[in-house]
Structures are given as structure tokens and as C-alpha cells.
C-alpha positions in Angstrom: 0.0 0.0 0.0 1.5 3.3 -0.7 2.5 6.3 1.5 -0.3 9.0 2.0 1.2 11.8 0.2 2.8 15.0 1.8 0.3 17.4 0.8 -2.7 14.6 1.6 -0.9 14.4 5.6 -1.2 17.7 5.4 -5.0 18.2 4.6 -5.1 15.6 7.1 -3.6 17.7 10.2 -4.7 20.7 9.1 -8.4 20.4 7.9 -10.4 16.7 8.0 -8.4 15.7 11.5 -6.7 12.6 12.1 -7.1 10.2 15.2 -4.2 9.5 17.8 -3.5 6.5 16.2 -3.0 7.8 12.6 -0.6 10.4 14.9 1.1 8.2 16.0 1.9 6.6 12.8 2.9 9.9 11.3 5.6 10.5 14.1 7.0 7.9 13.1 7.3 8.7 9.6 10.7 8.9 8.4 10.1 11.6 5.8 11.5 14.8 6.5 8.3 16.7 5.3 6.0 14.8 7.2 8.1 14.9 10.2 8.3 19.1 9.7 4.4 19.0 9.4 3.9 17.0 12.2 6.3 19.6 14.6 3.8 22.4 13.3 0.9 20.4 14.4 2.2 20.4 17.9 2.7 23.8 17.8 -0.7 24.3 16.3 -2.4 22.2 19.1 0.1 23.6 22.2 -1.3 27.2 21.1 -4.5 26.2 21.0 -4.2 24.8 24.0 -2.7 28.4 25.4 -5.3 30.2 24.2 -7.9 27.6 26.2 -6.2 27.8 29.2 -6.4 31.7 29.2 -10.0 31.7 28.2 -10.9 29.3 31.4 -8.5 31.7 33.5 -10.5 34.8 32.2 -13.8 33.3 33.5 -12.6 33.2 37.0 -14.6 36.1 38.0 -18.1 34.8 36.0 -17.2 31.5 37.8 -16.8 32.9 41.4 -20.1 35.2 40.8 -21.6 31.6 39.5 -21.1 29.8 42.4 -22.9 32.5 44.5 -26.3 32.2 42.3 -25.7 34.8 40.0 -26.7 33.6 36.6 -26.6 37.3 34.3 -23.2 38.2 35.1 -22.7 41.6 32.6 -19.0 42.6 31.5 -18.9 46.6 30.7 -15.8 48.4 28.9 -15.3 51.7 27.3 -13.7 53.1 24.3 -11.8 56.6 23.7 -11.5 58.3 27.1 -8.5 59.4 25.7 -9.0 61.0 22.0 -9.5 64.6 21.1 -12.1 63.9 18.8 -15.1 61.5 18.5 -17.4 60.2 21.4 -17.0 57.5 24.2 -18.2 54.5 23.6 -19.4 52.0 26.4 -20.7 48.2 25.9 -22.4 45.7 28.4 -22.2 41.9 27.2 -23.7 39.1 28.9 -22.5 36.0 28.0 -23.8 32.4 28.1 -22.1 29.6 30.1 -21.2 27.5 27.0 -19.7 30.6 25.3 -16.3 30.4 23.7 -14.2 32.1 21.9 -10.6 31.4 20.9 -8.0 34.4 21.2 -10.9 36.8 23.2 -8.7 39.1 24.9 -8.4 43.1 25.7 -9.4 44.7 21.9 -6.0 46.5 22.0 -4.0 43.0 21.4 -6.1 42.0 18.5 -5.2 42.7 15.1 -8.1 44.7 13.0 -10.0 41.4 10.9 -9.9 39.4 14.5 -11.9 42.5 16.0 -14.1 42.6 13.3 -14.6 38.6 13.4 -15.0 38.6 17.0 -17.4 42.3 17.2 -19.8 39.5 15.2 -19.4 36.7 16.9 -20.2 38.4 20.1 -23.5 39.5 18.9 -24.5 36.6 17.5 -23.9 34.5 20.3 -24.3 36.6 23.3 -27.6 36.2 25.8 -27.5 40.2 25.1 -24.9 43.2 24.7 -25.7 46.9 24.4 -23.9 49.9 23.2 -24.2 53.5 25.0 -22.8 56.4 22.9 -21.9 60.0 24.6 -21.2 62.6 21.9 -18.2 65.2 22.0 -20.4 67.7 22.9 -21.8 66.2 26.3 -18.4 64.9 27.2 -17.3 69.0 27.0 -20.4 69.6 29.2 -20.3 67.5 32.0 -16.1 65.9 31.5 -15.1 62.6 30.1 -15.4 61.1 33.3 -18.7 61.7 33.7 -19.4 60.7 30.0 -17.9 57.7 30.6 -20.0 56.7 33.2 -23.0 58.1 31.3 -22.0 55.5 28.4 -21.9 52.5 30.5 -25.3 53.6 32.3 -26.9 53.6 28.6 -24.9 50.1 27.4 -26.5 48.8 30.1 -30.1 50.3 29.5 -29.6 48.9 26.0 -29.5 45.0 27.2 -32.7 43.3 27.3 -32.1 40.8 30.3 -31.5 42.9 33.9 -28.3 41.8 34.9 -27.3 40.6 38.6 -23.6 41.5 38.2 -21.4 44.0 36.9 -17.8 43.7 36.2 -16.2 46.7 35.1 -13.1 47.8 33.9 -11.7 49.7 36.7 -14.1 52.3 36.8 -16.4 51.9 40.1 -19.9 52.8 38.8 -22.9 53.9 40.6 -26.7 54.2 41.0 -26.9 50.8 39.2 -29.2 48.4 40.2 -26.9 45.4 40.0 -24.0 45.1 42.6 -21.0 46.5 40.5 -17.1 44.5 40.9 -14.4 46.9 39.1 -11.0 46.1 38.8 -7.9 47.5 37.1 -7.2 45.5 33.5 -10.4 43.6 33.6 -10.1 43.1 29.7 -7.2 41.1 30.4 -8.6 39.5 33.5 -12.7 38.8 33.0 -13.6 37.2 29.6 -17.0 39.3 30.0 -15.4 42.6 29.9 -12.7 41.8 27.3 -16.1 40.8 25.0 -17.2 44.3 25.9 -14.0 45.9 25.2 -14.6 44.6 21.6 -17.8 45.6 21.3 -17.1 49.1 22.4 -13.8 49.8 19.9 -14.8 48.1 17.1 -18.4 50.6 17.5 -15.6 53.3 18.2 -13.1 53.2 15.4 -16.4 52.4 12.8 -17.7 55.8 14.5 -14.8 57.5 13.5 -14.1 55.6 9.9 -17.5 57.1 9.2 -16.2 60.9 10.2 -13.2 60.7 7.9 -15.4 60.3 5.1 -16.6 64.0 5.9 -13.1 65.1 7.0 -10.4 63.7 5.7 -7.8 66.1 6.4 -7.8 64.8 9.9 -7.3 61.2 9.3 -9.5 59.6 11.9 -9.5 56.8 10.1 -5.9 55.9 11.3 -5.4 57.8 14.3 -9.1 57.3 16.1 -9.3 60.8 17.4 -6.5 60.9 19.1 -3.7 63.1 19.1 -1.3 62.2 17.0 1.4 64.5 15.3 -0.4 64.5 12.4 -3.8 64.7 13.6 -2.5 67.7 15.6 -1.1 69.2 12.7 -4.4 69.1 10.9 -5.8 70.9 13.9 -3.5 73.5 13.8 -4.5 73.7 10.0 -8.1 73.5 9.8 -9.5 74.4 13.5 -11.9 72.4 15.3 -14.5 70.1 13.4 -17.8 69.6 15.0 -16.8 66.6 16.5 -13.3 67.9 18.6 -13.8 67.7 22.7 -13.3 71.6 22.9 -12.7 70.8 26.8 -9.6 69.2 26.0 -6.2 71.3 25.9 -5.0 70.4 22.2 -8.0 71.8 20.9 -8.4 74.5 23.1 -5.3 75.6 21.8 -6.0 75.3 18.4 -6.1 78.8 16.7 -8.5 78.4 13.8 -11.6 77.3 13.3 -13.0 75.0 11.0 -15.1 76.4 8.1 
């Protein structure tokens, strides 16, 4: 009988699967390319397993919360505290028991398709999310930290199952009327809030793709409303656009205004 071909162990490993016992027999396969696809594979299923291993470690929190009878457990995250430009954007995510995702982590360590995969996955497969939205304009009126707050209070309004719990991302909310558990770097740490945290920039940075089409010359495409060199530049250029925290310092600075 002949030898499965390379690119036929291949499709094997990679795609249809292959049983512990065809494993086995492909370890011991003298051929040097069956030997290098086989070394991949166990990288392949030792990062896999990584990945696993921090998802069950993320749901510590859920799990403790879990064990004390809470069964809507919400994660809540913001977006763009720190731009110039644009709004805050706040999401609440409650997520069922069987939910998994492989690579969920804080948004800011995924790449820009894995956000966009995940921001649908989330949806699709969450018991319920919801997205609060605080303009420019309010954030000058009542402070980004207020704004903030304000954003998580409407995510949560949005969802359309009354939580239990909240776990937050640092940010010790109030006047809620679920007990509220913030910690620092909980989109690193709670698999609930880094679900949120995608939620929130993906809506974010789609917020502010849709602004560049109006003004360009600022590049919020790239930069997200924040200061960069560039985007300061264009500030110093053009003024203030509609959409600019005028409470904030580089803008306050800015010496024209946009026509």
C-alpha cells in the first residue's frame, strides 16, 4: 500500500483531522516533510491549548459570581477616554455559560479582521450586549469622566435581560441596580469585559471611519481621534470640526476654526 502523500498528511492535520493512532503513525514517519508538518501540528495544538487555558482563566470572575447564584453576570468596557475627537463608547455583554471564543482578549491585542470577526461573533452568540454612545459635545459639558459613566449607564439600559452583576473595567460605577465589581485590567482578566472591550472599539473606530469620510484632512481613520502628530497638525491647519472635545487642551489651543 502506498504512502499517503505529503500534501494529503497535510490536509489531514490541518483540515479533515486525524485520530491518535494515525498520529502516532505519522511521528514515526521517516520523511522529513511529514516529520516538519507533524512539529507544526504540535505547535498548532500547544497554542490552541494556550489560548484555552487563558479563556478558562478569564472566566474566573463569572465563575466565582456563579457559584454565589448569579446567573446574568454583565462585562462593561469603554472606548476613547483618551482621543480629542469623536465620542466615548461603552458596551455591556452578557455571555452564556457555554460561550467560547478562541484568542478573546483586551481589543488592543487584536489585530483589525480578529476584531471585526469577534465584534460578530459576540453578537450573534451573546444572551444580550448593548452599546451606549456619549457625543463630543456632552463629554465637553459635563467631563469625560462623567461621559464615561454616562455610556456604561446607557450600554447597560440597552441590554434586554437585567443583569445581577457587573464587572467593570476599573471604573467603580454607581446608582446601578446590579451590585457593580471593578478592577484594574479587567479586559485582560474577565472574559465578559474583554467581550465588551470589543464591542465598544470596534463601534468606536467604525464611528470614526464614518467621520473621515466627511473630513479627511484629519485622518480619523488611522489615528481614532486621538492626538497624533499628524492629527495635531491638521488641527493647527483647519480648527476644530464639530466633533473635537473643545474641553480638551490640544484643541483649546488650536487657533482656527474650522469652516
Amino acid at each position: 500500500m502506498s504512502k499517503e502523500t505529503i500534501a494529503e498528511i497535510k490536509e489531514k492535520l490541518f483540515e479533515t483531522g486525524c485520530t491518535p493512532k494515525e498520529l502516532q503513525g505519522l511521528e514515526s514517519d521517516e520523511r522529513k516533510g511529514v516529520q516538519k508538518l507533524v512539529k507544526q501540528y504540535h505547535k498548532q495544538l500547544a497554542r490552541k491549548q494556550a489560548l484555552k487555558d487563558q479563556f478558562e482563566a478569564m472566566k474566573t470572575y463569572e465563575n466565582a459570581y456563579k457559584e454565589k447564584g448569579k446567573k446574568l453576570i454583565a462585562g462593561i468596557d469603554e472606548a476613547g477616554r483618551g482621543p480629542i475627537a469623536g465620542p466615548v463608547v461603552a458596551a455591556a455583554v452578557i455571555l452564556p455559560d457555554t460561550f467560547y471564543l478562541e484568542g478573546l482578549y483586551d481589543s488592543k491585542a487584536l489585530s483589525e479582521s480578529q476584531k471585526d470577526t469577534f465584534f460578530d461573533y459576540i453578537k450573534a452568540h451573546s444572551i444580550s450586549y448593548g452599546i451606549g454612545i456619549v457625543t463630543s459635545e456632552t463629554i465637553d459639558d459635563i467631563n469625560i469622566y462623567e461621559a464615561t459613566k454616562l455610556a456604561m449607564h446607557r450600554a447597560i439600559a440597552q441590554l434586554s435581560k437585567e443583569p445581577d452583576q457587573l464587572l467593570i473595567d476599573a471604573l467603580p460605577l454607581t446608582h446601578t441596580n446590579a451590585p457593580v465589581d471593578a478592577f484594574p485590567k479587567g479586559d485582560q482578566r474577565s472574559i465578559s469585559i474583554a467581550a465588551a472591550s470589543v464591542l465598544a472599539k470596534v463601534t468606536r473606530d467604525r464611528y470614526m471611519n464614518d467621520l473621515h469620510q466627511s473630513y479627511p484632512e484629519y485622518e480619523f481613520n488611522q489615528n481614532a481621534g486621538y492626538g497624533t502628530k499628524s492629527h495635531l497638525q491638521a488641527l493647527k491647519e483647519h480648527g476644530a470640526t464639530p466633533y473635537h472635545r473643545r474641553s480638551f487642551a490640544p484643541v483649546k489651543e488650536a487657533s482656527l476654526t474650522f469652516q
